[in-house]
C-alpha positions as CSV (number, residue, x, y, z in Angstrom):
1,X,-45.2,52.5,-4.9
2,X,-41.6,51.9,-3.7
3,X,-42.7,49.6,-0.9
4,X,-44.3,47.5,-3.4
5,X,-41.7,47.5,-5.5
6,X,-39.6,46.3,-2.5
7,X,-42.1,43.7,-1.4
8,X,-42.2,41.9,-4.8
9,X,-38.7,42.2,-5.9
10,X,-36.3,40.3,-3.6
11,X,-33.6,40.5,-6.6
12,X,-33.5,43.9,-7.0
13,X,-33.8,44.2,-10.0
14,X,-36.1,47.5,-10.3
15,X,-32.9,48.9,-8.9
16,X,-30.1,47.6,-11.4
17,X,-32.6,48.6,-14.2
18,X,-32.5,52.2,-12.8
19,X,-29.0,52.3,-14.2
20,X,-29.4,50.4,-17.3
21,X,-33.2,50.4,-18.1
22,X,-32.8,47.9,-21.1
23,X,-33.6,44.0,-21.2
24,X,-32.5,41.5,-24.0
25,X,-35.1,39.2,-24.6
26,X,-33.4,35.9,-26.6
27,X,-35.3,32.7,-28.0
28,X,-32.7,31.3,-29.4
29,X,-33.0,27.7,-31.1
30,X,-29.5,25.8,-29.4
31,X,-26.8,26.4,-27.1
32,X,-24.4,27.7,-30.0
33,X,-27.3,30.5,-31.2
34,X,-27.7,31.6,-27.1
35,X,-23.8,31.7,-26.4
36,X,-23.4,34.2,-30.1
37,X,-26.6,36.3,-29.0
38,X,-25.3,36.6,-25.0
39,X,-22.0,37.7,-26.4
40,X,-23.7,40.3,-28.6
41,X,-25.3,41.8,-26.1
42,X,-23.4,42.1,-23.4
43,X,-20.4,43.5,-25.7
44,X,-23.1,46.3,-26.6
45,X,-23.2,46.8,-22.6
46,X,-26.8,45.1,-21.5
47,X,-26.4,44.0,-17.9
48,X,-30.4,42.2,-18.4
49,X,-30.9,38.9,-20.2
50,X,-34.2,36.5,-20.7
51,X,-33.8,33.3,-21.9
52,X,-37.5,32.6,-23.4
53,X,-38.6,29.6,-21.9
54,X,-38.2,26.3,-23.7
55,X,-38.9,22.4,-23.8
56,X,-35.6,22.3,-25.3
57,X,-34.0,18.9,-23.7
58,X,-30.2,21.2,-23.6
59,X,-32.4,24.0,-22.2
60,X,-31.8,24.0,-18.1
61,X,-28.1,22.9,-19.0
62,X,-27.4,26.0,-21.1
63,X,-29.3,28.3,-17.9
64,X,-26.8,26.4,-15.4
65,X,-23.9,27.7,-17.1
66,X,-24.7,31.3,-17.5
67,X,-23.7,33.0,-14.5
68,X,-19.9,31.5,-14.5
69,X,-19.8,32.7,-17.7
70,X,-21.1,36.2,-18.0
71,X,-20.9,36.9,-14.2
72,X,-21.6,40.7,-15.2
73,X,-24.8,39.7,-16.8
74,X,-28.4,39.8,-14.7
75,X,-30.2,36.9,-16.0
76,X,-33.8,36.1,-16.1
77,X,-36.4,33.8,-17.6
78,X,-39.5,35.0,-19.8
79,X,-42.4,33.6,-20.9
80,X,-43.3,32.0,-17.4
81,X,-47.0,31.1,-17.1
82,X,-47.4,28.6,-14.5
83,X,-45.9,28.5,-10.8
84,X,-43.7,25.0,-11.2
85,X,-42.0,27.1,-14.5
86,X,-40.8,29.6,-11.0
87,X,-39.7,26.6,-8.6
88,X,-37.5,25.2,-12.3
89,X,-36.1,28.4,-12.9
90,X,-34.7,29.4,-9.0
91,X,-33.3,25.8,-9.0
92,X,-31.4,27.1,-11.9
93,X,-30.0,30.3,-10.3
94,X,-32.0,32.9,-12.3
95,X,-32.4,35.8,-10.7
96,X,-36.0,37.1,-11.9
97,X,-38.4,36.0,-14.1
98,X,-41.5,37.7,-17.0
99,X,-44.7,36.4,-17.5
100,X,-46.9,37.7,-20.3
101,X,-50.0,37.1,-17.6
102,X,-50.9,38.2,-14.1
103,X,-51.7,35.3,-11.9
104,X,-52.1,35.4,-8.1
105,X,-50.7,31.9,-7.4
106,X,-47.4,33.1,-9.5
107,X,-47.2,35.6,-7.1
108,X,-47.4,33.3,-3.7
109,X,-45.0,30.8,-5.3
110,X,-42.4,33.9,-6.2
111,X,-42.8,34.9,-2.8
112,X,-42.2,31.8,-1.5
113,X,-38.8,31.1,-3.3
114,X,-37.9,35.1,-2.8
115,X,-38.1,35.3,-6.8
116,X,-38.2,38.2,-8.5
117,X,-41.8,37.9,-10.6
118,X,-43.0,40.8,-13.2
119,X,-46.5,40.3,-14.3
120,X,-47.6,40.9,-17.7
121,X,-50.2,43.5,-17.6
122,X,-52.8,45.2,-20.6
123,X,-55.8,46.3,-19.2
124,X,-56.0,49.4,-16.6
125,X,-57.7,46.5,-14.1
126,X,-54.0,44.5,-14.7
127,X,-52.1,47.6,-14.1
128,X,-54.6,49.0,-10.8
129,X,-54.1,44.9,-9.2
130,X,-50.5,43.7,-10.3
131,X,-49.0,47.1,-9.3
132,X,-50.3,47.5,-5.9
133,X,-47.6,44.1,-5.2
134,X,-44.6,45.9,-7.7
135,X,-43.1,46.2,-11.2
136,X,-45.4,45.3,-14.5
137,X,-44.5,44.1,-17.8
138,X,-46.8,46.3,-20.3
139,X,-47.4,43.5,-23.2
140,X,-47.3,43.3,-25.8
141,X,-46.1,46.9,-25.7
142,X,-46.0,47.6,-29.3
143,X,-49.6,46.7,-29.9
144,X,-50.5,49.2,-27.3
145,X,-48.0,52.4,-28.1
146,X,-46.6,54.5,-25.7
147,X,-49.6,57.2,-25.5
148,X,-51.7,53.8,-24.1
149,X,-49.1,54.3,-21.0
150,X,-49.2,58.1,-21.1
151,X,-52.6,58.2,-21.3
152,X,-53.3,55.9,-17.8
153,X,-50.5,58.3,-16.1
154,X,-53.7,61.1,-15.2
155,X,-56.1,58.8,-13.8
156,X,-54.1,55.8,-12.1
157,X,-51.1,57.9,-10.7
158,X,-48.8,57.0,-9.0
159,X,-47.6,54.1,-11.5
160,X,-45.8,51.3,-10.6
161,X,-42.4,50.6,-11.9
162,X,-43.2,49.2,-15.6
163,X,-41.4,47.7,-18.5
164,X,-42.5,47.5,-22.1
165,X,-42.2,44.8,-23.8
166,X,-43.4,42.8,-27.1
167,X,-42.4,44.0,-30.4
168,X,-40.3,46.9,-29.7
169,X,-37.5,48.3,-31.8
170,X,-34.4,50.1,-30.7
171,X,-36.2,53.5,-32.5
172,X,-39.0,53.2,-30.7
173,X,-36.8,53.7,-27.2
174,X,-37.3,57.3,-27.0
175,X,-40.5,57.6,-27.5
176,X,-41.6,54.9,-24.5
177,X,-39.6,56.5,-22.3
178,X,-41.0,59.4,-22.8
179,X,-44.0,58.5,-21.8
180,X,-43.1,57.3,-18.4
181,X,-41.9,53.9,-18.4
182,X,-38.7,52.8,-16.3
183,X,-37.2,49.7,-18.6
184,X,-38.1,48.5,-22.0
185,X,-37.3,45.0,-23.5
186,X,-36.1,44.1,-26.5
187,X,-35.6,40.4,-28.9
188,X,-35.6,39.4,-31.9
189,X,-35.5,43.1,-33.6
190,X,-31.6,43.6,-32.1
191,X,-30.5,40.5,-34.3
192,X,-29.6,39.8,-38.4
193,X,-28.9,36.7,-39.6
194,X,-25.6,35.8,-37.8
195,X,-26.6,36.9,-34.5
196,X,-24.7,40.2,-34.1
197,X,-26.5,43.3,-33.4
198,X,-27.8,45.1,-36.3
199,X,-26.0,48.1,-37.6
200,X,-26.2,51.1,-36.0
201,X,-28.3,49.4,-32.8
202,X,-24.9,50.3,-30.7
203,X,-24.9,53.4,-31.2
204,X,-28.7,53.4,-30.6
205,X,-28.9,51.8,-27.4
206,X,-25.4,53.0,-26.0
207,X,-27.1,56.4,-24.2
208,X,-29.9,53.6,-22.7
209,X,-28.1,51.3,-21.4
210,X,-26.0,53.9,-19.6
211,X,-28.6,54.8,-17.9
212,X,-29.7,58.0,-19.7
213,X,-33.2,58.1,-20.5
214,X,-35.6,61.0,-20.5
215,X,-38.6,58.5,-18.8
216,X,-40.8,61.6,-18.5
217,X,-44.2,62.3,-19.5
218,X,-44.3,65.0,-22.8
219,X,-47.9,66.7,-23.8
């Protein structure tokens, strides 16, 4: 599956998330709310942001000045259902981009920009087709539970490079991991009420996003 993985990801990001396999997912409702959440989670150590995508009229200026000001941060745009939503987002430097769906002319038009595109996948059919072209998103994830993913593993191996997302908790990292999954994302769970990270998620997530993961399959 590498080559796939190679052919659909011109960002690399399958890579960086093979030494920090965690993804902040924010929907945050003004520039003031994004800048406190980006600064919560990179102090906790992500190097992987999504900014939901938003009719927000400050939206695109807040996603033109992320990269001068977390240069250390990946960052990304989720929720991305149609192929214009690709052509906005590469205008605005992002780097990669999430869909909750797996559509074929998303794919052309990420190809055709050299965008990064992860499909959301549910179904074995969405798995078998999006991940013969690269990495999936497995949403929502938390519906699904991580023996959905270890139970695919016997007849549909090899995988391809896969992210849960949708609903996930920092507790539940172990266990989704565990069953074989490479990344998993993570939103509005992280946060309380001032946009810090909740108490005790640091110490949580620190072994994660260092890269230290078990991301094997256990019977």
């Amino acid at each position: 599956m590498e080559a796939g993985v190679r052919r659909g990801d011109p960002s690399g990001l399958c890579d960086s998330l093979r030494q920090s396999p965690l993804l902040a997912v924010l929907r945050p409702g003004s520039p003031a709310q994004a800048h406190r959440q980006i600064d919560a989670v990179a102090a906790a150590g992500f190097h992987h942001v999504e900014l939901a995508w938003s009719q927000e009229p400050w939206w695109l200026e807040l996603l033109q000045t992320l990269p001068n000001q977390w240069p250390e941060l990946r960052f990304g745009v989720a929720g991305v259902r149609w192929a214009e939503q690709l052509v906005v987002a590469h205008a605005q430097g992002l780097r990669f981009a999430m869909s909750p769906i797996s559509c074929p002319l998303m794919w052309e038009q990420a190809d055709a920009l050299e965008l990064t595109l992860v499909p959301g996948v549910f179904s074995p059919t969405e798995v078998h087709r999006a991940g013969a072209r690269g990495a999936v998103k497995l949403f929502p994830a938390a519906s699904l539970g991580p023996s959905y993913w270890r139970q695919l593993r016997g007849p549909m191996a090899p995988m391809p490079f896969c992210i849960a997302a949708g609903g996930l908790r920092p507790a539940d990292l172990s266990a989704w991991f565990a069953s074989g999954v490479e990344a998993v994302a993570l939103g509005s769970t992280l946060f309380d009420q001032q946009d810090r990270l909740h108490a005790g998620h640091a110490e949580q997530l620190e072994p994660y996003l260092r890269g230290i993961t078990t991301n094997q399959e256990t019977l």
